[in-house]
N, C-alpha and C positions, 0 to 999 in steps of 0.2 A: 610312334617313335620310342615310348617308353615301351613296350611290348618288344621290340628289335632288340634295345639292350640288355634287355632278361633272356632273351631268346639266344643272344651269342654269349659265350662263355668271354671268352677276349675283349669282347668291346665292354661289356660288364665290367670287369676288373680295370681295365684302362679308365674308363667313367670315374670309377668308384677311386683309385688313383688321384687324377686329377683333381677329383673335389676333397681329396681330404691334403693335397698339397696346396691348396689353394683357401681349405680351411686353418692347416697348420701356419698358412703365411698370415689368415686373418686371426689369430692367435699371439702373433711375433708382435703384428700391431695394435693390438688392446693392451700386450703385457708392455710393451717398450711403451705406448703413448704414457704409460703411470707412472714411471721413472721421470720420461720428457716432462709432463708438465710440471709435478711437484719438485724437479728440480731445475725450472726454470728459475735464473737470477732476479730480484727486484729491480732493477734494470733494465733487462729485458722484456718485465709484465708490463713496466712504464713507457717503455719503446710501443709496446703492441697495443696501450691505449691510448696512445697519438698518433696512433696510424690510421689511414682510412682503408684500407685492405682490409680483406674479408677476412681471409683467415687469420691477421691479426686479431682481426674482431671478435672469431668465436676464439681463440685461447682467452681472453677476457670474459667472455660471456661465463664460460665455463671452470674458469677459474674464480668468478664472480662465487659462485655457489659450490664450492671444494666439496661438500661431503655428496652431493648428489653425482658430482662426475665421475668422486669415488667409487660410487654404490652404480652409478653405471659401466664402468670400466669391469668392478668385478662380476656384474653378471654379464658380461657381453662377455667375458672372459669365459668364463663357466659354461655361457652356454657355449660358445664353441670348441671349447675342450673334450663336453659330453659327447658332441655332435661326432666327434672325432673317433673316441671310443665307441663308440654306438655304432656308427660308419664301419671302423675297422672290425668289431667282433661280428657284424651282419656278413660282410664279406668274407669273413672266416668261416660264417658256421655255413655262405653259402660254394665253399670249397671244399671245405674237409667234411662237411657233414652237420649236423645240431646234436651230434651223439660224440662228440672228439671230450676225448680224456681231460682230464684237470690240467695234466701238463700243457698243453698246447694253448688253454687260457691262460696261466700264468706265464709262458713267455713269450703271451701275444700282449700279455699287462707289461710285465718288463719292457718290452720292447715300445710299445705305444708309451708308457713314462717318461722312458729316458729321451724320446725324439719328444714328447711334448717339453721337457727341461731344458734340455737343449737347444732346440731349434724355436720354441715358442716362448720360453719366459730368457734364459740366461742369453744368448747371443743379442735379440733384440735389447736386452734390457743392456747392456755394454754399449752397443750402440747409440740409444737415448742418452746412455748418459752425455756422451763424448757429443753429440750433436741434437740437446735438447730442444730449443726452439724449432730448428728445421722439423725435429718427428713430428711436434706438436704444432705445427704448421698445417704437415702433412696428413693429421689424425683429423686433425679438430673438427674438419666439417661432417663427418663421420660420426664423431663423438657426440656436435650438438645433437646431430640427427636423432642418434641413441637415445640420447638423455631425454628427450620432450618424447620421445616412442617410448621409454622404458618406465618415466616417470612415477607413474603407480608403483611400481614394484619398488624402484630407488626409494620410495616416501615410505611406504612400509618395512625395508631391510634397516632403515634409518630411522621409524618410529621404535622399530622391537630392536636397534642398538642403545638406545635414549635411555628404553627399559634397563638393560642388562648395566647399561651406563650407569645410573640413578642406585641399583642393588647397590651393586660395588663401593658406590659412595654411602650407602647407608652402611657395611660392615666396616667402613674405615680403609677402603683397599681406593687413593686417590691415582687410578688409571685413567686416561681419553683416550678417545677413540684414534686419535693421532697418536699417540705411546703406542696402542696396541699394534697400528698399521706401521710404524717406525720397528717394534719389536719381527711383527712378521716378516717385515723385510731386509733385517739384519738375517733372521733365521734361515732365506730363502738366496742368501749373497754367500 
């Protein structure tokens, strides 16, 4: 099977298509769930631990422990962000060639940019806002999944922020890690 779609030029490209629409859609929903949940109302979080629904249960679960779902959202974010470029310039160099000029990478980076901003952080992320619980409904079991798979990696992005956390406080510079993630996401609105 995978030997056929190497072998057709057309089905290749349609393939390769599909999975990175299908990666950019799983993109919309890692960046939109981070909006959804952090700006779910206290009300809301209280709604969802009096509920006995599941996916009430994991926004709770997961909101129980905020900097881990953080540190899972942005590498599940990243990775399929890479996936996506990685995806799209393999497909490039296997059309044009692995000898194509500089220009034709940088407006295959402009181009994969603007549709990762677009279509993966800024639409989704309007959306979440406007219908946070539902996305984080929507995510969540996805999310817990994430998080107890990704775990290791969440403990260590989160042991070496603690560090850089701890510097900043010994030169007198009183930032958290929430300011910084408030700061990036004013810069990224």
């Amino acid at each position: 099977m995978l030997a056929d779609i190497f072998a057709s030029p057309s089905l290749f490209f349609s393939t390769v298509a599909t999975i990175l629409v299908l990666l950019l859609f799983c993109s919309a929903m890692v960046s939109g769930s981070e909006v959804a949940f952090f700006s779910l109302t206290p009300e809301e979080i209280g709604e969802c631990r009096v509920s006995d629904k599941s996916a009430e249960q994991n926004i709770v679960s997961l909101l129980d422990k905020p900097k881990i779902l953080l540190a899972t959202i942005l590498i599940l974010n990243n990775l399929v962000n890479v996936a996506i470029v990685t995806l799209s310039t393999y497909a490039t160099w296997q059309y044009f060639g692995k000898t194509t000029d500089g220009s034709l990478v940088a407006v295959l980076t402009a181009v994969i940019t603007v549709t990762i901003l677009f279509f993966g952080e800024i639409l989704p992320k309007q959306y979440a806002i406007q219908y946070s619980l539902l996305f984080a409904k929507r995510t969540g079991g996805v999310l817990n999944f994430a998080s107890t798979l990704l775990r290791p990696l969440a403990a260590l992005l989160m042991s070496l922020s603690s560090v850089v956390e701890k510097r900043l406080e010994k030169k007198g510079y009183n930032v958290s890690v929430d300011e910084l993630n408030q700061a990036l996401e004013i810069t990224t609105s």
